[in-house]
N, C-alpha and C positions, 0 to 999 in steps of 0.2 A: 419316440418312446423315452428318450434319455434328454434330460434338461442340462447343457452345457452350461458352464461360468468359469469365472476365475475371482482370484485374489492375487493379491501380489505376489506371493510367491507359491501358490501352487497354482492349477486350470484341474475341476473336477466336473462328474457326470454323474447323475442319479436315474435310475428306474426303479417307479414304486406303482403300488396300486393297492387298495385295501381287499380283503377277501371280496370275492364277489357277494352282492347282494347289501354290501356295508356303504356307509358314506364316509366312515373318519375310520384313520390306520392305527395301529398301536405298532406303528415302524414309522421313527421316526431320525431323522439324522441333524449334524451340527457341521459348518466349517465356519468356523469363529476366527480370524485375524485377529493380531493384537503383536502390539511391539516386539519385531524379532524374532515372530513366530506366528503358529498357526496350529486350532486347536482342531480334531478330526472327532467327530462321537458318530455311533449308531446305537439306537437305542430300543432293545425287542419291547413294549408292554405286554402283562403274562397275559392268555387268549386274545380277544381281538373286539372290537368294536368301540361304544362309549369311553369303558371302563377302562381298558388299554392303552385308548390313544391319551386319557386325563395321566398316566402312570410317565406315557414316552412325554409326553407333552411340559411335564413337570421337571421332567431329569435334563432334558434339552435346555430351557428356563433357566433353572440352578447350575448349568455348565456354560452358559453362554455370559454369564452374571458376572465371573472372573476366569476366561479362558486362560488365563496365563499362569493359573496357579500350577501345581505339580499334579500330574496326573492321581495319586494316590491321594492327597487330599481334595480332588474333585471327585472322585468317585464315592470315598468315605459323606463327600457333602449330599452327594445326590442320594445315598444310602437313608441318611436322617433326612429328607426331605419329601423320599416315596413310603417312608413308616403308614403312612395313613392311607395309602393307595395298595395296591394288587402289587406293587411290584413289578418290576423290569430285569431284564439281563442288556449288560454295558459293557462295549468296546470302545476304548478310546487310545488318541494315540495323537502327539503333541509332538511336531516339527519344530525345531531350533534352526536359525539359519547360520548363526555367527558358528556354533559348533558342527554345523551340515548331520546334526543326528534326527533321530524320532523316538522318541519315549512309547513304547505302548504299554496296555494294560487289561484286560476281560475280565468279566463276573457273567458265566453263562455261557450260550451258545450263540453267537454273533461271530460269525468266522470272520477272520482275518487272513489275506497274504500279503505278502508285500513280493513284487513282482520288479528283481531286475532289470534296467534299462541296459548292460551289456553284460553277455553272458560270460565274460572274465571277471565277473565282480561276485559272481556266485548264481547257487539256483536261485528261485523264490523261497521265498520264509515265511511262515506259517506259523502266528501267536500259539500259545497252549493258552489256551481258556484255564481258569478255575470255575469249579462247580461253585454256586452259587445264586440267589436273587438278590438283586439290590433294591434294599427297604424292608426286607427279610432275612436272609443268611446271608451276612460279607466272609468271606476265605480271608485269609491272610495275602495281603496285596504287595503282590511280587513285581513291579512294574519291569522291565526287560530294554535297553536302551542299544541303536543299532545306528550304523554311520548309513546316509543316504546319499545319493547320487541326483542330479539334472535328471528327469526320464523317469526314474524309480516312478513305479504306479502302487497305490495301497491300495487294496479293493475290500471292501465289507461288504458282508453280505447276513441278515436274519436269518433266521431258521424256515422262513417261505421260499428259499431258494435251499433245491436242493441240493446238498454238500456236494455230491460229484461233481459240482461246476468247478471246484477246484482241478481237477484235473486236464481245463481249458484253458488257464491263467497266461498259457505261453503260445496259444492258437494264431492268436491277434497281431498284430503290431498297434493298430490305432486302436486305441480305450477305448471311444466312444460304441467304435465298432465290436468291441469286441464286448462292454457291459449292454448292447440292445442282443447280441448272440444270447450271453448269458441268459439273461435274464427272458427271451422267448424260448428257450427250449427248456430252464430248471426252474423258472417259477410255479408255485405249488397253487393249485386254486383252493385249494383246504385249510390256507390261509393268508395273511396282508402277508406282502412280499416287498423288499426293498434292498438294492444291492447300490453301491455307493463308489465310485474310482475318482481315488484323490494322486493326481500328480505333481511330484517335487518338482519344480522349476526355478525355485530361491533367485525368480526375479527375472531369470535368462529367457527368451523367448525362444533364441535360436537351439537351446538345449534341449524344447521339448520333441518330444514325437504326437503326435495326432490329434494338435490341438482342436479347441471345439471352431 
């Protein structure tokens, strides 16, 4: 169910599936590399099918085009570049390795947590969204910036999964195992569904836990 990879300095897993009956998703994700870091997007297009997946498919485009910009100026770009489309809601979230942080940022309902690798480093943490569509109404863009750890796992997840799955974040120990969980028991069939686990490793192998 879950498609494993890496990059240099994270290892991530996706499970997606468009609404049933569809062939193209309007859930669509990014893990862009680039000098020193590493750029994370999920991207909802608003309902689902053609028209949706042209909305996700465009803002993935425009953010993979210069991952290393600053979170708020990539999202402002992707804003004037779905003007002409339905619109999308956008979680993103930009790894540095020299500083060991992660920038993130939301317009919408694309949850985010970011799930500790030891539980003396704190709970999981949990973005606040701003209300919003990007290409339509942008909020005032608050980006929010957090120290990471080896292990740290960031899980995104659309609005096809539903929200209670937050309440499983600490179930698992292995990601992989723990986004095929997710994602068979809170996927929505009433719409494209796509839940996304991006793990910090900033290079160390021995530091991860469950890789693919």
């Amino acid at each position: 169910m879950t498609a494993p990879a890496s990059e240099p300095l994270v290892n991530y897993w996706v499970a997606e599936r468009p609404i049933p009956g569809q062939n193209e998703s309007g859930d669509q994700f990014l893990v862009a590399h680039y000098p020193g870091g590493v750029l994370v997007a999920v991207v909802d297009g608003l309902g689902h099918g053609d028209l949706a997946s042209l909305a996700a498919k465009q803002a993935v485009a425009t953010l993979a085009a210069q991952p290393d910009d600053p979170v708020q100026v990539l999202m402002q770009r992707c804003h004037e570049a779905l003007r002409k489309t339905r619109g999308a809601v956008v979680t993103l979230a930009s790894f540095e390795a020299s500083s060991e942080s992660m920038t993130w940022l939301a317009v919408g309902n694309v949850e985010a947590v970011l799930r500790r690798s030891s539980k003396p480093r704190g709970k999981s943490i949990a973005i606040l969204p701003r209300g919003g569509i990007v290409g339509d109404r942008l909020p005032p863009l608050n980006p929010a910036t957090l120290a990471v750890f080896p292990g740290d796992l960031l899980l995104l997840a659309t609005d096809g999964i539903a929200s209670n799955f937050l309440r499983e974040v600490d179930r698992m120990e292995q990601p992989r195992q723990l986004i095929n969980h997710i994602f068979a028991q809170h996927a929505k069939n009433t719409d494209d569904a796509l839940i996304l686990g991006v793990q910090w490793t900033n290079g160390s192998r021995a530091s991860t836990c469950g890789a693919p």
